[in-house]
N, C-alpha and C positions, 0 to 999 in steps of 0.2 A: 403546457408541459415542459418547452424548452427551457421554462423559467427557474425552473425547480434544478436545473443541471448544472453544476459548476466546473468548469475546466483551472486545473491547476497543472501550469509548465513549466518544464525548468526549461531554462533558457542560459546557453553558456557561449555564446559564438565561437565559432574557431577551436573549440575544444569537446565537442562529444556532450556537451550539458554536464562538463566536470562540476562536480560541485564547490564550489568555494565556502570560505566561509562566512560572509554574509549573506552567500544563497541557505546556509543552512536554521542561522539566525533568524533567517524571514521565514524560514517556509514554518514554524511553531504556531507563530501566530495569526497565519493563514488558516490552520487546522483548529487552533482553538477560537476563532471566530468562526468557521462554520460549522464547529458543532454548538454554537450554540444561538444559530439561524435556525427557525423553525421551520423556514421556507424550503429546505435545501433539501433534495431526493435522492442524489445521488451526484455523486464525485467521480471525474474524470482525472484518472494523475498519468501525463503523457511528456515527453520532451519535444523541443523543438526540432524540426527536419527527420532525418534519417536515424536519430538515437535516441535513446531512452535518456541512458546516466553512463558515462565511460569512470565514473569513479571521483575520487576526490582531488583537488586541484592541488596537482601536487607541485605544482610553483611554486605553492605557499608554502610547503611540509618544514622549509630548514628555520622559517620565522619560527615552530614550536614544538616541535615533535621530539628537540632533544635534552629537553630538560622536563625531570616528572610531572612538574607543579603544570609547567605549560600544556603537555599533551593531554595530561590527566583535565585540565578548565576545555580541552578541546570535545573530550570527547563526554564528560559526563555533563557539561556543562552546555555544548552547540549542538553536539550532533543527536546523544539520546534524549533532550528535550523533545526535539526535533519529532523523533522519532514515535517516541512516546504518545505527542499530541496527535500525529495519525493513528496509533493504535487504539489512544481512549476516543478518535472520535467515530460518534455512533450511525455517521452516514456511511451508507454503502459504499467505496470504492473501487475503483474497476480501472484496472492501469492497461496501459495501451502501451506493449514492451517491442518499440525498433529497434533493431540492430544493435546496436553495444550496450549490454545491461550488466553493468561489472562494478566490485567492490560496492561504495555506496549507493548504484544501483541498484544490485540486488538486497540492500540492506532496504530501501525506498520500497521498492516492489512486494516485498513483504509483511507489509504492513498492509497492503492491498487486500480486499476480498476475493475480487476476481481478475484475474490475467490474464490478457489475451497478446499473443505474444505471432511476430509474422516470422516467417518462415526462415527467413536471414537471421534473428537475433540469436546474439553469442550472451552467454552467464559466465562468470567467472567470478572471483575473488585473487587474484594472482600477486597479493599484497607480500606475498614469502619473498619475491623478486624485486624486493623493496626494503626485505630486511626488518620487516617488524609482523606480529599478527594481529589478529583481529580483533578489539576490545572486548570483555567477556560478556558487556548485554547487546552487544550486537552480534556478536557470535552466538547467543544463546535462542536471540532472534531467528538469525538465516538458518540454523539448525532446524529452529522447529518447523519451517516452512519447506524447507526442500529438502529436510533427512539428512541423518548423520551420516550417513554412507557419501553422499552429494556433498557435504560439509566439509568431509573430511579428504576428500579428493581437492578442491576446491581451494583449502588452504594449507594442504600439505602436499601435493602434487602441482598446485595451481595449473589444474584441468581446468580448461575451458568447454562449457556442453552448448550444443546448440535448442533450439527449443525443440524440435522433438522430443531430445533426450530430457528435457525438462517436463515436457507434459509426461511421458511414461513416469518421471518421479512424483508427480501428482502437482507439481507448484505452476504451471502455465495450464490454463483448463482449456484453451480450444489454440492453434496453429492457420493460422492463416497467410494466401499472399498478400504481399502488400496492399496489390490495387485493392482486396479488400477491405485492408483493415477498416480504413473510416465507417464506411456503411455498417459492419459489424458491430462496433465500438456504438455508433449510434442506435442501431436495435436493441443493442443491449441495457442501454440506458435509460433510454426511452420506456423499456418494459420493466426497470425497476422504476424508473420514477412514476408509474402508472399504479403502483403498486401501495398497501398502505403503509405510509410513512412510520407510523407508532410501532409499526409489528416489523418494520427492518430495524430501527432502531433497538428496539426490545431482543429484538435475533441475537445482534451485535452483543450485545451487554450481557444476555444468557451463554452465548458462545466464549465471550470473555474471562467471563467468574466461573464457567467451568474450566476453560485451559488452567486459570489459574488454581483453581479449585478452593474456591474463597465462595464458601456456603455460605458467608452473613454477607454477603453483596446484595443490597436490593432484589437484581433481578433472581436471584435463588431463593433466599429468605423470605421474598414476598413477590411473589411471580405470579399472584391474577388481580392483580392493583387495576390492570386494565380493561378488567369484566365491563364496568358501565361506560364505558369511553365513545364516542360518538363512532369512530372508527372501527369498532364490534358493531356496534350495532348497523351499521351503515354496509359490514360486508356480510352478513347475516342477513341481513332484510332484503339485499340486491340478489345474494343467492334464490332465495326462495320466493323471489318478487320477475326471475330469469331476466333480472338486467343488470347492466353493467354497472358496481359500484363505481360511486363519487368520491374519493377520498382526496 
């Protein structure tokens, strides 16, 4: 089963897992190879040490942020690729949120299915204190995951919430302490990757083309393609066979 689990980390030393911009470069086709791994059950998106994402590496920002042509290839060109390719891919996600999860943190974390987030971790967007806002597909992103109410404090107050305040808005689904997290993260995973792969998949895609609300999307248009699939039948026959499927 461990096999089936993918961990993807960002890794930034010395900076909180800022994002740079070859970290954002590489992480696209991290996500468009594993969706299209058949092997792969579910995805772990966690940072290295004590942080999730403290945001984007703003060492970088005076190389391009101040001319249009350049910020505009930054951000529709690195970052929503980026982003994108986690959204379209159809394995489960489950991000594992320490301590500093801000700006392009929380842009990251939201593309995630499930959030588990420990007790210490700070959200923010605090990019107004930087003099610019938020690109309008990743603002339309964080919006719809943590609420425009949460959105709108976030980038026009640059409130900082902790995760309590984040699970009552609905976008971190469980609070834990730290010593837990790991163990947590690994139940959690574990019990999806136990689970059948074609019918998370299938979630994923039906849950997509309705946010979108794109009725000729395969999974709407023609949504029991997977009647005869070894994987119905297989959790069908272990139900009423009282043993555990095999998938």
């Amino acid at each position: 089963p461990d096999a089936a689990i993918v961990r993807v980390v960002l890794g930034h030393p010395g900076k909180l897992n800022a994002m740079s911009r070859a970290m954002w470069i590489s992480l696209r086709p991290v996500f468009d190879s594993l969706q299209r791994n058949p092997h792969v059950r579910c995805i772990v998106m966690e940072g290295q040490g004590d942080a999730f994402c403290a945001g984007g590496d703003i060492s970088e920002y005076a190389a391009f942020r101040f001319e249009p042509d350049t910020l505009a290839a930054f951000h529709e060109g690195e970052v929503w690729p980026a982003l994108n390719a986690m959204l379209q891919c159809d394995v489960p996600i489950v991000a594992a949120l320490r301590g500093a999860c801000m700006g392009a943190g929380v842009e990251i974390a939201s593309c995630c299915d499930i959030r588990l987030a420990t007790e210490d971790a700070q959200f923010g967007a605090p990019i107004a204190k930087l003099g610019f806002p938020m690109a309008p597909k990743e603002a339309a992103l964080v919006a719809s995951q943590i609420g425009s109410m949460k959105a709108r404090q976030m980038l026009l107050e640059a409130a900082v919430f902790g995760a309590a305040d984040m699970q009552a808005a609905g976008f971190v689904s469980r609070v834990l302490p730290a010593s837990d997290m790991a163990a947590h993260v690994t139940s959690t995973v574990q019990r999806i990757a136990a689970l059948a792969p074609q019918a998370a998949r299938l979630n994923k895609q039906t849950l997509r083309a309705l946010a979108a609300g794109d009725w000729q999307a395969p999974a709407l248009a023609a949504p029991y393609g997977y009647a005869a699939s070894a994987e119905h039948r297989e959790g069908i026959a272990a139900f009423v066979g009282k043993r555990k499927p095999l998938f």
